[in-house]
mmCIF file of the N, C-alpha and C atoms, coordinates in Angstrom:
data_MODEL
# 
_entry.id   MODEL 
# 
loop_
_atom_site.group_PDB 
_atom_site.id 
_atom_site.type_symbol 
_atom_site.label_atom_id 
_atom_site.label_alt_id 
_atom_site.label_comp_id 
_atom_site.label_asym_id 
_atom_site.label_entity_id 
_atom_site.label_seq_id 
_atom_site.pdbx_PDB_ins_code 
_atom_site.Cartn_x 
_atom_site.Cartn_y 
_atom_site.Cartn_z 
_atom_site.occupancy 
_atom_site.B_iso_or_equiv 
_atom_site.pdbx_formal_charge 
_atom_site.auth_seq_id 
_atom_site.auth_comp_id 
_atom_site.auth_asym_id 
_atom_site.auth_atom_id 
_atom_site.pdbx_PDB_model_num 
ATOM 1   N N  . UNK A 1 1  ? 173.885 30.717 -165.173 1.00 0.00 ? 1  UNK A N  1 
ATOM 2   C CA . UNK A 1 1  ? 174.320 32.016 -164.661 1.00 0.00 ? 1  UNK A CA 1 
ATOM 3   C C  . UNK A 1 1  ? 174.304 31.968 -163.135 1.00 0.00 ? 1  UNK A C  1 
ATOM 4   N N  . UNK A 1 2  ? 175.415 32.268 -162.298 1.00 0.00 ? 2  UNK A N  1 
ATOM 5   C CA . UNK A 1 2  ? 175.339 32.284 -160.930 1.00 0.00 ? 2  UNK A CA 1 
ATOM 6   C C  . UNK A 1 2  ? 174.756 33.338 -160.660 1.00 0.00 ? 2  UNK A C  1 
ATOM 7   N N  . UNK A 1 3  ? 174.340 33.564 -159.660 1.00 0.00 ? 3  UNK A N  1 
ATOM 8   C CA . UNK A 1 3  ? 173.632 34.519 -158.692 1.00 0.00 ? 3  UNK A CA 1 
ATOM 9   C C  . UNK A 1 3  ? 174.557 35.714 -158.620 1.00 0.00 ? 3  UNK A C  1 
ATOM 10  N N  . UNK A 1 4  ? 175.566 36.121 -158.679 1.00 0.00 ? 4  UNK A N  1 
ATOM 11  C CA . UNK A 1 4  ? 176.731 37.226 -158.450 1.00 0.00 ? 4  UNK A CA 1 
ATOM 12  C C  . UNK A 1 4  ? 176.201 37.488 -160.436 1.00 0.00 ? 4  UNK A C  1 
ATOM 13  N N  . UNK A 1 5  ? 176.539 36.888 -161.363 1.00 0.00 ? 5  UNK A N  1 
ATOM 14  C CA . UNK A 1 5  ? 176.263 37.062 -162.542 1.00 0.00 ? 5  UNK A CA 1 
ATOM 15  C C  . UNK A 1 5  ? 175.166 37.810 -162.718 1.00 0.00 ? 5  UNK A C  1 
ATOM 16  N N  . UNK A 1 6  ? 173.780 36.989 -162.045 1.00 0.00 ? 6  UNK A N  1 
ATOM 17  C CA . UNK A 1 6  ? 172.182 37.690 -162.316 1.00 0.00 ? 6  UNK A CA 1 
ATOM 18  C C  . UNK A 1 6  ? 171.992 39.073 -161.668 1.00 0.00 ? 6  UNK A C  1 
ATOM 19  N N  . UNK A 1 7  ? 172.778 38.996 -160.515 1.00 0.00 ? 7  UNK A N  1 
ATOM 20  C CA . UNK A 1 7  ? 172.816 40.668 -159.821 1.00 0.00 ? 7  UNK A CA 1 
ATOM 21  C C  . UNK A 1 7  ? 173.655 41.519 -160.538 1.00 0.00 ? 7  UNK A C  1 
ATOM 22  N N  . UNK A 1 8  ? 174.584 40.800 -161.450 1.00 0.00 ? 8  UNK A N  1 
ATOM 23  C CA . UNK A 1 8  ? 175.884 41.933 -162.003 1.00 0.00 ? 8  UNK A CA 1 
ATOM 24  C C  . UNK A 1 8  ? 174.240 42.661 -163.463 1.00 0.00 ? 8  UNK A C  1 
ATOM 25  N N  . UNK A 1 9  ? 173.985 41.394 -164.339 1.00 0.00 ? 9  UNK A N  1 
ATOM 26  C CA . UNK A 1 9  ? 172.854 41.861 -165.372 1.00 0.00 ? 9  UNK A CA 1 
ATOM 27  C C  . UNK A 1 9  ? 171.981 42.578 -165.288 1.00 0.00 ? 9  UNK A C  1 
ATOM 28  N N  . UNK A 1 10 ? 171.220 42.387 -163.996 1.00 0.00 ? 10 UNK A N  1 
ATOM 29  C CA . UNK A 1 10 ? 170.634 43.511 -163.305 1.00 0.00 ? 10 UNK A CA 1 
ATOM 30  C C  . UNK A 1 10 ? 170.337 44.763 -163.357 1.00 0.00 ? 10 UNK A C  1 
ATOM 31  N N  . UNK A 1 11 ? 171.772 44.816 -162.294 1.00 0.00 ? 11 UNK A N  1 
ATOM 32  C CA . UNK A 1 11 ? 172.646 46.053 -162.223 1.00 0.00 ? 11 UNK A CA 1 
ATOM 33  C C  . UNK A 1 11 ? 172.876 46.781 -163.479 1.00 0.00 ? 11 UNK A C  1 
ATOM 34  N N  . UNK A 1 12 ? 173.207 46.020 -164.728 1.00 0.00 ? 12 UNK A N  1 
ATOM 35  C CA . UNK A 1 12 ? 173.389 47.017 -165.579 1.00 0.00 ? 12 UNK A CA 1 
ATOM 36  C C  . UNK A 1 12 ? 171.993 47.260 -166.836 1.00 0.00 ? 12 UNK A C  1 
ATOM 37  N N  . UNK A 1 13 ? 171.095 46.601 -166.392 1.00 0.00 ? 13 UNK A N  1 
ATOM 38  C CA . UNK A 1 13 ? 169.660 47.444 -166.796 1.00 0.00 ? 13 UNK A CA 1 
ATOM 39  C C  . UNK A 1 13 ? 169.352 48.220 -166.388 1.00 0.00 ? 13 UNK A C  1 
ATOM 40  N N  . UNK A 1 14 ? 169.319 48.138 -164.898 1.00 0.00 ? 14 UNK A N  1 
ATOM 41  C CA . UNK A 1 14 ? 168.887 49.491 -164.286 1.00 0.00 ? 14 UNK A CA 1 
ATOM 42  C C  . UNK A 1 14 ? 169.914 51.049 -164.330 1.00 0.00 ? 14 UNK A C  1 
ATOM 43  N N  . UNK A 1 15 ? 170.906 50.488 -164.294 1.00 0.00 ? 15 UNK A N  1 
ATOM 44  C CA . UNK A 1 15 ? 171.587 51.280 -164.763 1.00 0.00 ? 15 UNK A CA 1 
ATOM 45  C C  . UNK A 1 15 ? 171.760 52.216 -166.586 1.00 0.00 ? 15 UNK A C  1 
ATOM 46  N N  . UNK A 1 16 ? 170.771 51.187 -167.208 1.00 0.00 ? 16 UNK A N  1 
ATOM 47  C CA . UNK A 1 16 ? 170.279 51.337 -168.538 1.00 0.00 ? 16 UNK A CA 1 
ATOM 48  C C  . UNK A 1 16 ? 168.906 52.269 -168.662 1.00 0.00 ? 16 UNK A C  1 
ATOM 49  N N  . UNK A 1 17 ? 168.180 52.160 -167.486 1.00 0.00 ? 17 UNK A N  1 
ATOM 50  C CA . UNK A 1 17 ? 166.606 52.498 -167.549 1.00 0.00 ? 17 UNK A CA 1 
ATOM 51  C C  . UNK A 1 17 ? 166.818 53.897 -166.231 1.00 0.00 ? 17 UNK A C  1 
ATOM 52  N N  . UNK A 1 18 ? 167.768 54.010 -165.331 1.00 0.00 ? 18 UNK A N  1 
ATOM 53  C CA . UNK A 1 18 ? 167.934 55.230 -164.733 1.00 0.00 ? 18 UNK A CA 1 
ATOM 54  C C  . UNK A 1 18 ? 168.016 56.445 -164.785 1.00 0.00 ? 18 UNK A C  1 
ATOM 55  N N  . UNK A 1 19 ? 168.674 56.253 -165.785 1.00 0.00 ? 19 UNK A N  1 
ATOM 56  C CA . UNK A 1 19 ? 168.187 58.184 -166.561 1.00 0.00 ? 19 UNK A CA 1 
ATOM 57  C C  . UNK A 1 19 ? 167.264 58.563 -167.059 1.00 0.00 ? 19 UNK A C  1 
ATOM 58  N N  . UNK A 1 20 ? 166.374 57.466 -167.369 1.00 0.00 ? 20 UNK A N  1 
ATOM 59  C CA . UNK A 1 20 ? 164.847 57.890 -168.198 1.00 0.00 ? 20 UNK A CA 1 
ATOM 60  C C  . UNK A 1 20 ? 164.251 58.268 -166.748 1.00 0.00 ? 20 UNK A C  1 
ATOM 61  N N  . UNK A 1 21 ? 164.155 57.412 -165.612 1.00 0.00 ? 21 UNK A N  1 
ATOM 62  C CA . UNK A 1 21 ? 163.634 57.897 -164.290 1.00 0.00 ? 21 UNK A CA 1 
ATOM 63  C C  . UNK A 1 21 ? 164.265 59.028 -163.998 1.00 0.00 ? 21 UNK A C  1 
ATOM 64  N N  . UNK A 1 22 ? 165.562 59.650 -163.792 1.00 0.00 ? 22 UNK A N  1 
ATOM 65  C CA . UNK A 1 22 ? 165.584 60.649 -163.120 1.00 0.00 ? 22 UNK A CA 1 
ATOM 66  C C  . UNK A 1 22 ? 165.680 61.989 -163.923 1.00 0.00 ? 22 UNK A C  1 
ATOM 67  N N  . UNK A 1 23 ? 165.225 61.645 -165.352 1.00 0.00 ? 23 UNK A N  1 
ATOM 68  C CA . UNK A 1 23 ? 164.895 63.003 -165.938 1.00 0.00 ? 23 UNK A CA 1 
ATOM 69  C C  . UNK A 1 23 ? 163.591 63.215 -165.569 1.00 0.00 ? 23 UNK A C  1 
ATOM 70  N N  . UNK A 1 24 ? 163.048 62.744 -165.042 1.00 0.00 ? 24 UNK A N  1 
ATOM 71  C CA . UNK A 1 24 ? 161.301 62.515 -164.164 1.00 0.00 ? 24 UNK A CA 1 
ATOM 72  C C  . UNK A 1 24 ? 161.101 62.893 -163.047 1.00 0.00 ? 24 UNK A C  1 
ATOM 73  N N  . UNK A 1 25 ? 162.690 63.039 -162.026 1.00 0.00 ? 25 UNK A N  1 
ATOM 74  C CA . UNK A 1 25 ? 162.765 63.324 -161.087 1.00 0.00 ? 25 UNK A CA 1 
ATOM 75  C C  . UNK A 1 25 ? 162.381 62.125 -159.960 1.00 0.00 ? 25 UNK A C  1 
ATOM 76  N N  . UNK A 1 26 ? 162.489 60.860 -160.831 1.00 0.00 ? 26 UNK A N  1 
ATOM 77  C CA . UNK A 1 26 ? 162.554 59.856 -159.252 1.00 0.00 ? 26 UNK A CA 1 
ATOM 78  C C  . UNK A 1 26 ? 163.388 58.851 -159.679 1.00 0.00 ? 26 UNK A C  1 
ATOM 79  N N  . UNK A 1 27 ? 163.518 57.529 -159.214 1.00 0.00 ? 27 UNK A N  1 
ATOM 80  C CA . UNK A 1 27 ? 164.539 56.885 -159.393 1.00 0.00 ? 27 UNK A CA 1 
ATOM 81  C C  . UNK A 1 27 ? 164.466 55.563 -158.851 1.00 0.00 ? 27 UNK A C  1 
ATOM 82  N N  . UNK A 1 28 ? 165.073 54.465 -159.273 1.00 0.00 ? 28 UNK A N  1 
ATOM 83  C CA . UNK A 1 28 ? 164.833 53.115 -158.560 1.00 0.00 ? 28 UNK A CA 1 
ATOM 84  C C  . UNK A 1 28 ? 166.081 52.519 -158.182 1.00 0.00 ? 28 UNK A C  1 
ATOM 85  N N  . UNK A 1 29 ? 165.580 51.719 -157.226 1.00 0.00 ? 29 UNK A N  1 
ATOM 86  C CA . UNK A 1 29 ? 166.959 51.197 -156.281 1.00 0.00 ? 29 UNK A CA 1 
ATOM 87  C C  . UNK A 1 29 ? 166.404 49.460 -156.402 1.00 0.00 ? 29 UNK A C  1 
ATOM 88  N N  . UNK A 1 30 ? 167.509 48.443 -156.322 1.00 0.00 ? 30 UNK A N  1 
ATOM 89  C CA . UNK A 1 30 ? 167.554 47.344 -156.366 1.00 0.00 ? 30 UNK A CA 1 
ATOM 90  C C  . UNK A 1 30 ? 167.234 46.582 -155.146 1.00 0.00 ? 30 UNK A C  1 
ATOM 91  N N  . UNK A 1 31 ? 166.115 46.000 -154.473 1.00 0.00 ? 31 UNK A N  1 
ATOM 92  C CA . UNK A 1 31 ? 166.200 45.256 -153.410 1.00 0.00 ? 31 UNK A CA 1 
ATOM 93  C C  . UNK A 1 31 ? 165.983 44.081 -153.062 1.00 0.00 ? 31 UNK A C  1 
ATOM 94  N N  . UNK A 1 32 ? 166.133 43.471 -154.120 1.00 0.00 ? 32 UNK A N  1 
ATOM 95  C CA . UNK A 1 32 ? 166.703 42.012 -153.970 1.00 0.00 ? 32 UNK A CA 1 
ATOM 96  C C  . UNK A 1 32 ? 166.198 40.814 -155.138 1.00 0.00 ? 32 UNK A C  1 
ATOM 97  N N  . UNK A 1 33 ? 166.454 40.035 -155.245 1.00 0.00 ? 33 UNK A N  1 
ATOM 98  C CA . UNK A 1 33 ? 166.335 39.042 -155.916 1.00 0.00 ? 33 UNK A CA 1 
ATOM 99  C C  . UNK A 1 33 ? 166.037 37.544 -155.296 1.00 0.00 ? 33 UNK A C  1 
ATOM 100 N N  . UNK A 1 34 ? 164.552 37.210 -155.804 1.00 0.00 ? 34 UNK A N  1 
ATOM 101 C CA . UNK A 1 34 ? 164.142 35.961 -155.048 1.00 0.00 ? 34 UNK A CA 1 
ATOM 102 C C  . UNK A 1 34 ? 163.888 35.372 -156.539 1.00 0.00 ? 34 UNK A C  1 
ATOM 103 N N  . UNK A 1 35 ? 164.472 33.857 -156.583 1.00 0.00 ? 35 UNK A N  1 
ATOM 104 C CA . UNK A 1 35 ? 163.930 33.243 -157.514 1.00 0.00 ? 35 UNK A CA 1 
ATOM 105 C C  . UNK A 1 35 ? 164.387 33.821 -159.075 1.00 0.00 ? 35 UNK A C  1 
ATOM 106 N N  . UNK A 1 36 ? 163.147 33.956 -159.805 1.00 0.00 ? 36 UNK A N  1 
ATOM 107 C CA . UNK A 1 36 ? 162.912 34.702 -160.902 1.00 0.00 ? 36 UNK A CA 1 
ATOM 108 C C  . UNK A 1 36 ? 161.983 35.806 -160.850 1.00 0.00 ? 36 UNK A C  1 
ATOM 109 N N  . UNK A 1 37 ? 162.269 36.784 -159.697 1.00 0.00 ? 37 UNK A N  1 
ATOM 110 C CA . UNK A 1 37 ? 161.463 37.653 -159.399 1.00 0.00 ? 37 UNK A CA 1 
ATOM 111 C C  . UNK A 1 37 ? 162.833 38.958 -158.758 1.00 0.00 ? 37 UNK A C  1 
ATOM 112 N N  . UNK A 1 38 ? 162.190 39.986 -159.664 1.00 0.00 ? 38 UNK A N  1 
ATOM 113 C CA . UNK A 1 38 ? 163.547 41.025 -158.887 1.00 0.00 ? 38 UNK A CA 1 
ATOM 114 C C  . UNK A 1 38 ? 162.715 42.003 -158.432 1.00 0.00 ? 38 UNK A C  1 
ATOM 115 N N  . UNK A 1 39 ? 163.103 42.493 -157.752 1.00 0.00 ? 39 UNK A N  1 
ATOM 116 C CA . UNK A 1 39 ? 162.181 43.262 -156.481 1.00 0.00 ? 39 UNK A CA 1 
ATOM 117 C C  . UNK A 1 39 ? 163.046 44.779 -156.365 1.00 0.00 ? 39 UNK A C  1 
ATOM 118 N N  . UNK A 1 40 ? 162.608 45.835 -157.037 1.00 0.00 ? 40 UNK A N  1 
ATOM 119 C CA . UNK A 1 40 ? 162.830 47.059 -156.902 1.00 0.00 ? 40 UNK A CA 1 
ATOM 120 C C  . UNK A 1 40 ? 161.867 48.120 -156.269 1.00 0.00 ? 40 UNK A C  1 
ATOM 121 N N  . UNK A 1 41 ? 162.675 49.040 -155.683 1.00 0.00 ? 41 UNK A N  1 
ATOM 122 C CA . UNK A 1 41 ? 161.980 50.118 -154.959 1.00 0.00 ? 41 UNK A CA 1 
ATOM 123 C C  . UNK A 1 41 ? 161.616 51.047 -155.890 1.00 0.00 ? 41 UNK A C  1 
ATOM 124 N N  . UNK A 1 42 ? 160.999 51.579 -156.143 1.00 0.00 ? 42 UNK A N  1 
ATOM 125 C CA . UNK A 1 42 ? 160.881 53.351 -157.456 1.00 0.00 ? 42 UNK A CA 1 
ATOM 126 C C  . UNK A 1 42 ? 160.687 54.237 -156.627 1.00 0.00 ? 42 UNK A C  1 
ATOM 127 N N  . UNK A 1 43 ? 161.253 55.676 -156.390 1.00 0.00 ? 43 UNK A N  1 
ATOM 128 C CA . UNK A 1 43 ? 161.412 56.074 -155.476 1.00 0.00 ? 43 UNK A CA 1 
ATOM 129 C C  . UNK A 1 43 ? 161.192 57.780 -156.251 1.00 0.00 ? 43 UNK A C  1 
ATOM 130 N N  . UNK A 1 44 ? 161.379 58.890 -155.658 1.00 0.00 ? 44 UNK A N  1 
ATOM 131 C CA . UNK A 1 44 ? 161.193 60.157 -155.973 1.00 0.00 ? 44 UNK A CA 1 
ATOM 132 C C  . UNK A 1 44 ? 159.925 60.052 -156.594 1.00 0.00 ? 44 UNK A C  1 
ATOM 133 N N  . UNK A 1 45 ? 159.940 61.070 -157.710 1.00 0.00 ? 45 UNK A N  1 
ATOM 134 C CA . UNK A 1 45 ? 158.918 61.109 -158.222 1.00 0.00 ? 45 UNK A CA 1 
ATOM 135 C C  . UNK A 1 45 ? 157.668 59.740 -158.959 1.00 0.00 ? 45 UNK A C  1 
ATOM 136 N N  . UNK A 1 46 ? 158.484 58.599 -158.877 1.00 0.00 ? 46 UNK A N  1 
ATOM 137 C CA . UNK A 1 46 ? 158.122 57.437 -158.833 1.00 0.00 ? 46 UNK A CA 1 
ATOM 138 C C  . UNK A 1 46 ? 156.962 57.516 -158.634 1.00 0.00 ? 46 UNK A C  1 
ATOM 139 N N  . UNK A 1 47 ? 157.086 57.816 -156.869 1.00 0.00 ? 47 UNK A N  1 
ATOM 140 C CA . UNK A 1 47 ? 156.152 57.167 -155.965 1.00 0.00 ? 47 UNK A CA 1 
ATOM 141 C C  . UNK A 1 47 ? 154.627 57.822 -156.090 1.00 0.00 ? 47 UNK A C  1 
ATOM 142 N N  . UNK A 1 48 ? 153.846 56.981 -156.316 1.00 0.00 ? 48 UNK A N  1 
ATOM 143 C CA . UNK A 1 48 ? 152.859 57.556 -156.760 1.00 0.00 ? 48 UNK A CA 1 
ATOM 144 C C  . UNK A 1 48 ? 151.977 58.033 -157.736 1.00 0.00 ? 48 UNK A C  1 
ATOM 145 N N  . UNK A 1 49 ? 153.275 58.252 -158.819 1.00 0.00 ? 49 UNK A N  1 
ATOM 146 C CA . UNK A 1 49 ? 152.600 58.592 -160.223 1.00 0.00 ? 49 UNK A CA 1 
ATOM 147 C C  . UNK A 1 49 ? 151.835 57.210 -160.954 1.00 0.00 ? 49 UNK A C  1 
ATOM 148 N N  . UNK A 1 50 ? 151.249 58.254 -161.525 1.00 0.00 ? 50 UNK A N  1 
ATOM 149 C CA . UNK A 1 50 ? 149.918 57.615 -161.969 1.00 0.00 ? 50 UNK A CA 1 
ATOM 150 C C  . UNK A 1 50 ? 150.451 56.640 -162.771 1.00 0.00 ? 50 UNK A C  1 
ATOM 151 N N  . UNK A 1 51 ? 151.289 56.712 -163.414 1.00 0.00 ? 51 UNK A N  1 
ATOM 152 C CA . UNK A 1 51 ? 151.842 55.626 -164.408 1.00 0.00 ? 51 UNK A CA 1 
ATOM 153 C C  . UNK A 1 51 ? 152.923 54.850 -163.899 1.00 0.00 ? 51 UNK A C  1 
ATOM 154 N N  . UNK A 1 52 ? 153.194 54.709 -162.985 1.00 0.00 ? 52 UNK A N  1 
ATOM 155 C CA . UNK A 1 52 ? 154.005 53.992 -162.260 1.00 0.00 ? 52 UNK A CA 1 
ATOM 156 C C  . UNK A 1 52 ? 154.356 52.788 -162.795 1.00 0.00 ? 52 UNK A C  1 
ATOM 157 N N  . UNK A 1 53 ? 153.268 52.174 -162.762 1.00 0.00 ? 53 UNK A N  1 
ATOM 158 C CA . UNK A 1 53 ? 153.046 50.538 -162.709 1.00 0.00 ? 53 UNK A CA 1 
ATOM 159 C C  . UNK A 1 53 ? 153.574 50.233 -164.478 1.00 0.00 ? 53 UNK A C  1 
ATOM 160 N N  . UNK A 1 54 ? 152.759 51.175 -165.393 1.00 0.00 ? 54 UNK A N  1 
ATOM 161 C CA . UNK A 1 54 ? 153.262 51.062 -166.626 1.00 0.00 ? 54 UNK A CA 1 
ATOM 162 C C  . UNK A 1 54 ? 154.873 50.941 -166.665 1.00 0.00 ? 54 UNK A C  1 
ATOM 163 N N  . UNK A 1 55 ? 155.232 52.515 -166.435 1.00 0.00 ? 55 UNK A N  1 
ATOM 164 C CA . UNK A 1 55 ? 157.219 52.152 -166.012 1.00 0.00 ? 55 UNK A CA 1 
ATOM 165 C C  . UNK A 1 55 ? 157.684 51.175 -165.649 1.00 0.00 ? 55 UNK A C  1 
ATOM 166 N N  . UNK A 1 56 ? 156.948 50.399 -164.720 1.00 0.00 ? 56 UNK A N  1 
ATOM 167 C CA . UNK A 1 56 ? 157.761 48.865 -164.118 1.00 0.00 ? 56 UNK A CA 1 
ATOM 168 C C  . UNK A 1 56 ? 157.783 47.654 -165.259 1.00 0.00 ? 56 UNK A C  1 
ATOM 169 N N  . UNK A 1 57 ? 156.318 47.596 -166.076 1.00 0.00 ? 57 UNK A N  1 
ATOM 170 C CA . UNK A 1 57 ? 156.198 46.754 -166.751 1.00 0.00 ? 57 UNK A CA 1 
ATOM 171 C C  . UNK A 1 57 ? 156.577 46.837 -168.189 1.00 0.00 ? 57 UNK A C  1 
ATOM 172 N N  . UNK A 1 58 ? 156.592 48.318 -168.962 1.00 0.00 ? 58 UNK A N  1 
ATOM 173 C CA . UNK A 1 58 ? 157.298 48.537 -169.734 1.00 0.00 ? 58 UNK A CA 1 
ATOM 174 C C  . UNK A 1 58 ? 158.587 48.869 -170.068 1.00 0.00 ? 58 UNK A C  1 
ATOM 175 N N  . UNK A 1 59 ? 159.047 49.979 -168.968 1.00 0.00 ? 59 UNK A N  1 
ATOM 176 C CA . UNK A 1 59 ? 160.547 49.810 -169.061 1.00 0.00 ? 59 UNK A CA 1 
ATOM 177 C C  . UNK A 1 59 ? 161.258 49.023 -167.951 1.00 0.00 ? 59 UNK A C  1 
ATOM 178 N N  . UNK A 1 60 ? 160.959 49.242 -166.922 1.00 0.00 ? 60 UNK A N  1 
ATOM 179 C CA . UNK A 1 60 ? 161.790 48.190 -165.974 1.00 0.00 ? 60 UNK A CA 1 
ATOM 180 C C  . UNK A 1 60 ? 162.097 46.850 -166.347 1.00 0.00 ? 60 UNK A C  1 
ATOM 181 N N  . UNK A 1 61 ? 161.058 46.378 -166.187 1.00 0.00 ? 61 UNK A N  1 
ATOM 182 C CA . UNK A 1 61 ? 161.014 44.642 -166.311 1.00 0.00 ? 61 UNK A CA 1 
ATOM 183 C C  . UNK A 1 61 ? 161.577 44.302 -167.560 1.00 0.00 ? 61 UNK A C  1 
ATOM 184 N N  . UNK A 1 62 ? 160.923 44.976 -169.171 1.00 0.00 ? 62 UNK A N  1 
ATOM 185 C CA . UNK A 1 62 ? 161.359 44.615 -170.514 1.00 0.00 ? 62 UNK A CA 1 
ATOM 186 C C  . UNK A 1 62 ? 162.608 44.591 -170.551 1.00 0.00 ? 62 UNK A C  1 
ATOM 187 N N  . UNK A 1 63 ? 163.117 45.742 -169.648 1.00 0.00 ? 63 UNK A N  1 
ATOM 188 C CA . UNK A 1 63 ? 165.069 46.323 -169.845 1.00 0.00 ? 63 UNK A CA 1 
ATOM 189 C C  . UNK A 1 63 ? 165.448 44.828 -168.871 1.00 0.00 ? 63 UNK A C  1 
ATOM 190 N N  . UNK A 1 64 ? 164.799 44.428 -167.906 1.00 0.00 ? 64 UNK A N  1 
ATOM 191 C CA . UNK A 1 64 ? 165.977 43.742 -167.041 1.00 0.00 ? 64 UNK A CA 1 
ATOM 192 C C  . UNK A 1 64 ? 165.679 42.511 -168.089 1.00 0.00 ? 64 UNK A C  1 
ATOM 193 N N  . UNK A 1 65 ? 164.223 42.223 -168.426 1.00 0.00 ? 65 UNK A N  1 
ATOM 194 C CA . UNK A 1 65 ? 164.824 40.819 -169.262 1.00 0.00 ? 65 UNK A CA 1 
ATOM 195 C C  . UNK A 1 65 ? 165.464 40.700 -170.239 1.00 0.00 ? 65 UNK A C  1 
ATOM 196 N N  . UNK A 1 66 ? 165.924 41.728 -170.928 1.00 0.00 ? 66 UNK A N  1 
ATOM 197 C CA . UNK A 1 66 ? 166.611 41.679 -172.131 1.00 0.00 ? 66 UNK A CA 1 
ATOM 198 C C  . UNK A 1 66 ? 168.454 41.499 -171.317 1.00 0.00 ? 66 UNK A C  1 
ATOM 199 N N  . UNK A 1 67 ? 168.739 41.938 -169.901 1.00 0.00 ? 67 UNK A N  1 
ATOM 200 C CA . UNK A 1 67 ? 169.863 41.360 -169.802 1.00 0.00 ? 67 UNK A CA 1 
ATOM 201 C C  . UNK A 1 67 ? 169.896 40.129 -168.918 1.00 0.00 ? 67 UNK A C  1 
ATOM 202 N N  . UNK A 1 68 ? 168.667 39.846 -168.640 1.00 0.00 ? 68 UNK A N  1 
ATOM 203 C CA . UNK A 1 68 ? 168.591 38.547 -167.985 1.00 0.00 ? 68 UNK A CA 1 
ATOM 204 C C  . UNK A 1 68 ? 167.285 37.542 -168.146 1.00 0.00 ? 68 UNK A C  1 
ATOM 205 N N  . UNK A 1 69 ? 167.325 36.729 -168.918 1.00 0.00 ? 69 UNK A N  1 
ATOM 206 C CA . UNK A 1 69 ? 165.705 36.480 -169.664 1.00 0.00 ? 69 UNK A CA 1 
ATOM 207 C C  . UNK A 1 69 ? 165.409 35.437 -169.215 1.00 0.00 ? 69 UNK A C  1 
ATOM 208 N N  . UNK A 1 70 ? 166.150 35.016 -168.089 1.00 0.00 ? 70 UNK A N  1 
ATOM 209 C CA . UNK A 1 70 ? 165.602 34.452 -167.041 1.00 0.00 ? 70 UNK A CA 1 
ATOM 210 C C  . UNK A 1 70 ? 164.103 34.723 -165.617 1.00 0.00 ? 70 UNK A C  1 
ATOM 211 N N  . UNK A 1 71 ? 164.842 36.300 -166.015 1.00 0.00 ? 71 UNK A N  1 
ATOM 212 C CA . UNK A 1 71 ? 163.628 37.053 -164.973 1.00 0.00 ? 71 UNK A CA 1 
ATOM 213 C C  . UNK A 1 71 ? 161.888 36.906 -165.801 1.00 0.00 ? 71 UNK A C  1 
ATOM 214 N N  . UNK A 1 72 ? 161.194 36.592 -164.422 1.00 0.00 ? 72 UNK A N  1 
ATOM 215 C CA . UNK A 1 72 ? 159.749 36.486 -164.796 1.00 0.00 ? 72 UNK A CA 1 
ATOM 216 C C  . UNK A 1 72 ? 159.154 37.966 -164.773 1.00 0.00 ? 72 UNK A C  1 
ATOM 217 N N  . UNK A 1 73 ? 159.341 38.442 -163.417 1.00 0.00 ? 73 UNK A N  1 
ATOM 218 C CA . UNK A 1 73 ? 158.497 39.754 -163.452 1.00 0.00 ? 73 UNK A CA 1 
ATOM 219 C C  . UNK A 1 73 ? 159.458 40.250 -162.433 1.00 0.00 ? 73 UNK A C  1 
ATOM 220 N N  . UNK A 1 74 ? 159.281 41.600 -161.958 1.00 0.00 ? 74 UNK A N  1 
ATOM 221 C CA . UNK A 1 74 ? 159.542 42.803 -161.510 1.00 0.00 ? 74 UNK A CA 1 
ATOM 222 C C  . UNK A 1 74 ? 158.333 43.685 -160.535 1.00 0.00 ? 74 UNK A C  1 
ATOM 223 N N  . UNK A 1 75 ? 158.606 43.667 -159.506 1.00 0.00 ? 75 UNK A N  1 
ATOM 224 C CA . UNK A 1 75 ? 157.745 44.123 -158.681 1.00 0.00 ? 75 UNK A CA 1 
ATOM 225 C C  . UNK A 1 75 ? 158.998 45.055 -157.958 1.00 0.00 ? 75 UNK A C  1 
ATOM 226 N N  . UNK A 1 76 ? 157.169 46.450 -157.621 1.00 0.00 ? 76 UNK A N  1 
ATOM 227 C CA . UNK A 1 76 ? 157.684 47.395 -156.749 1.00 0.00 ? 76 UNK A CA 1 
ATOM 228 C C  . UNK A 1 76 ? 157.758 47.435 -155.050 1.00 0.00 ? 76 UNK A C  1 
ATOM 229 N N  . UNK A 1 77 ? 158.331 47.173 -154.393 1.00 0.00 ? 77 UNK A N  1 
ATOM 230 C CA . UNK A 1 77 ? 158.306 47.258 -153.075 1.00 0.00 ? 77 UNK A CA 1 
ATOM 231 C C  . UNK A 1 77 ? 157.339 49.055 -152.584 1.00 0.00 ? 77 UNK A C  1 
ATOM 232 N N  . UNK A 1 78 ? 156.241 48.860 -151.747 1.00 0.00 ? 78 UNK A N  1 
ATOM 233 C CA . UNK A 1 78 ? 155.970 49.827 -151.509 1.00 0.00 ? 78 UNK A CA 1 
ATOM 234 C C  . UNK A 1 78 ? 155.859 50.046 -150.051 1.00 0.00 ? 78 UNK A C  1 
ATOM 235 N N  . UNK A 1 79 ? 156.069 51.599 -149.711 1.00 0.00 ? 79 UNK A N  1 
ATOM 236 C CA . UNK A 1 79 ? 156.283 51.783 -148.269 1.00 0.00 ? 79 UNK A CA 1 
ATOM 237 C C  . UNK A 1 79 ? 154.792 51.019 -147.754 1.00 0.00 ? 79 UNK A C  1 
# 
């Protein structure tokens, strides 16, 4: 899979897992891809909640590897 490919798969997890965030009132943005590591922001109501970290590891990460099962993990960029 080229690199334009792994960002297109991505793209359409998060785009899969975005409405569960913003019926929550926050939301995540894509900021980059190193390796086998994709690096998202969680943002609005995100930030901060107590369960945060669960969201990344249960729905974030599970959703992106199911379109790219190449990815290892998923980390949040924090301010």
């Amino acid at each position: 899979m080229t690199a334009d490919e792994l960002l297109q798969q991505v793209d359409k997890a998060l785009d899969e897992i975005r409405p569960f965030l913003q019926s929550d009132g926050g939301d995540i943005a894509l900021e980059g891809i190193e390796g086998n590591t994709v690096k998202v922001r969680l943002m609005g109501a995100c930030v901060g909640c107590s369960v945060n970290q669960m969201t990344l590891k249960s729905g974030v990460e599970l959703t992106i590897k199911k379109y790219a099962p190449q990815i290892e993990q998923v980390i949040n960029l924090e301010d």
